[in-house]
C-alpha positions in Angstrom: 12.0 37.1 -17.2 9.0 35.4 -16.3 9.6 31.4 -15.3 9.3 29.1 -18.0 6.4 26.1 -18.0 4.2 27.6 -15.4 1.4 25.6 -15.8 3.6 22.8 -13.7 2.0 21.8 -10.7 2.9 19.1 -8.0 1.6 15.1 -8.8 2.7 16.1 -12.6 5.0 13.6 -14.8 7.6 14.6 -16.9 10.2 12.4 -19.1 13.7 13.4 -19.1 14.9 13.6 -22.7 18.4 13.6 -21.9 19.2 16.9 -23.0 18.7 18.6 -19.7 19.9 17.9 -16.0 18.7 14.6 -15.5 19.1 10.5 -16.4 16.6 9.8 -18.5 13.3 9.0 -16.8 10.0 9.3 -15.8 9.7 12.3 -12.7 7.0 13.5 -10.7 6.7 16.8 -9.6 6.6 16.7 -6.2 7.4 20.3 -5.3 7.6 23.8 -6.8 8.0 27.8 -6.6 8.5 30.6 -8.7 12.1 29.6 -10.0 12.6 25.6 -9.4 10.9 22.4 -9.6 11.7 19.9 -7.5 11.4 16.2 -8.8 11.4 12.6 -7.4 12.7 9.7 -9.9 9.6 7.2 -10.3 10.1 5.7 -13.6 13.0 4.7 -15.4 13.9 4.8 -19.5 11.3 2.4 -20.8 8.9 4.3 -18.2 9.0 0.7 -15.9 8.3 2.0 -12.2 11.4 2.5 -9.8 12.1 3.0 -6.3 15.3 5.5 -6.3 14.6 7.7 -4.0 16.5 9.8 -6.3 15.8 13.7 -6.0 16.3 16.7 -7.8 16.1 20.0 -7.8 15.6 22.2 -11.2 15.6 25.7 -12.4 12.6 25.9 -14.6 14.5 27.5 -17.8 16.6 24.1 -17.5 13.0 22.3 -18.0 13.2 22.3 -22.0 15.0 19.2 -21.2 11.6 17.5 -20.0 8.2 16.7 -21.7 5.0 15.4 -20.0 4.1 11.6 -19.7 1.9 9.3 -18.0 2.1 7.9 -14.6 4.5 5.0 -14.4 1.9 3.4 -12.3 -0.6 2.7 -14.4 2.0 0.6 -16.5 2.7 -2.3 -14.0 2.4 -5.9 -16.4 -0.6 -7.6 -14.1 2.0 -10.5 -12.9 3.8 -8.0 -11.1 0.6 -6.2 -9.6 -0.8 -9.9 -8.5 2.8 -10.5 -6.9 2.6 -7.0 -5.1 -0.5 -7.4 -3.7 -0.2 -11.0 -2.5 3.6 -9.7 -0.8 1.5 -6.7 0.9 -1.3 -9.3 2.0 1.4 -11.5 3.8 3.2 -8.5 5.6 -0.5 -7.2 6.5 -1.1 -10.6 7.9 2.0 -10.9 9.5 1.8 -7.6 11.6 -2.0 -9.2 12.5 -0.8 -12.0 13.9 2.2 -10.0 15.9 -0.6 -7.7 17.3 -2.9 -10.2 18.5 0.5 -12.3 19.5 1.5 -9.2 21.7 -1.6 -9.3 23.9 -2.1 -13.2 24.2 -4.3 -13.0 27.1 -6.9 -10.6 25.5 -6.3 -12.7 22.0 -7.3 -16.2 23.4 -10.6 -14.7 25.3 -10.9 -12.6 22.0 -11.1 -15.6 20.3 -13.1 -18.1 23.0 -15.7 -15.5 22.4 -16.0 -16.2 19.0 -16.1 -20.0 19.3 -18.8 -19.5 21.9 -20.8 -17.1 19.9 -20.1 -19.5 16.9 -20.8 -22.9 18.4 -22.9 -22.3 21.4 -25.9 -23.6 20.2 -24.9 -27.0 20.2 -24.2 -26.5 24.3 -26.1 -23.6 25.7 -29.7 -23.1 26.2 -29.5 -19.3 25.4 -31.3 -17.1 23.2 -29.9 -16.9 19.3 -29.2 -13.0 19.9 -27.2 -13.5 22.9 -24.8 -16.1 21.4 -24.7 -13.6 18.4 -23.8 -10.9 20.0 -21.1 -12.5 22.0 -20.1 -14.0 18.2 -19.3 -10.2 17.3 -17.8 -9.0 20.3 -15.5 -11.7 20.0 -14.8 -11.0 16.0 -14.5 -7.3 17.4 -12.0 -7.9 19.9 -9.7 -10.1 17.1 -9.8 -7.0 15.1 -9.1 -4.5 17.4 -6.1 -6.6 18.9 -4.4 -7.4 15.5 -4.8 -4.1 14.2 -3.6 -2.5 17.3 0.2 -4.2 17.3 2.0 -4.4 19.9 
């Protein structure tokens, strides 16, 4: 018998109607062969994103029980995609600040390059390009510290 729904392929999104294997929800297809589908829980009833981590495993005759939908991501209310991004921005600054904490050394000479490079003017009689270039070696040397972690 040849497997029912073949055209289902991995990244795909199908709701559970509640007639076949699983709660009802929004699944992604996140693996497949000739005989199962395996799927990851990503949205729940109302088609609201989750995090379940809830995983299943289906013969594809049991896949009556599904039909296609969208992506649960493209559903987020903007409050709660503003509120995601500003908690991602604070961990991302966190780990910064924890990389260039690890190396303080490197950090503070890091950064006394940049305050030279910045505000050298105003003390040294160098060339513009030179204080420029110590200005970016500096901003470099931020980077590569707090991006590196400890």
């Amino acid at each position: 018998m040849p497997p029912l729904r073949s055209d289902i392929s991995v990244y795909d999104h199908l709701r559970s109607t509640g007639a076949g294997p699983a709660d009802e929800g929004v699944y992604r297809v996140v693996g497949t062969d000739d005989e199962h589908v395996t799927l990851l829980r990503v949205g729940d009833a109302d088609g609201r994103r989750v995090n379940t981590g809830e995983v299943l495993t289906v013969d594809r005759d049991a896949l009556d029980g599904f039909e296609p939908t969208d992506n649960p991501d493209g559903n987020r209310p903007a409050g709660e995609t503003v509120s995601g991004f500003l908690r991602d921005f604070v961990w991302q600054l966190r780990a910064f600040a924890g990389g260039l904490r690890s190396r303080p050394l490197a950090s503070l000479a890091a950064l006394a390059l940049v305050v030279v490079g910045h505000q050298g003017h105003r003390v040294l009689s160098v060339p513009e390009l030179w204080l420029t270039a110590v200005y970016f070696l500096g901003v470099l040397g931020v980077v590569y510290l707090g991006a590196r972690g400890g």
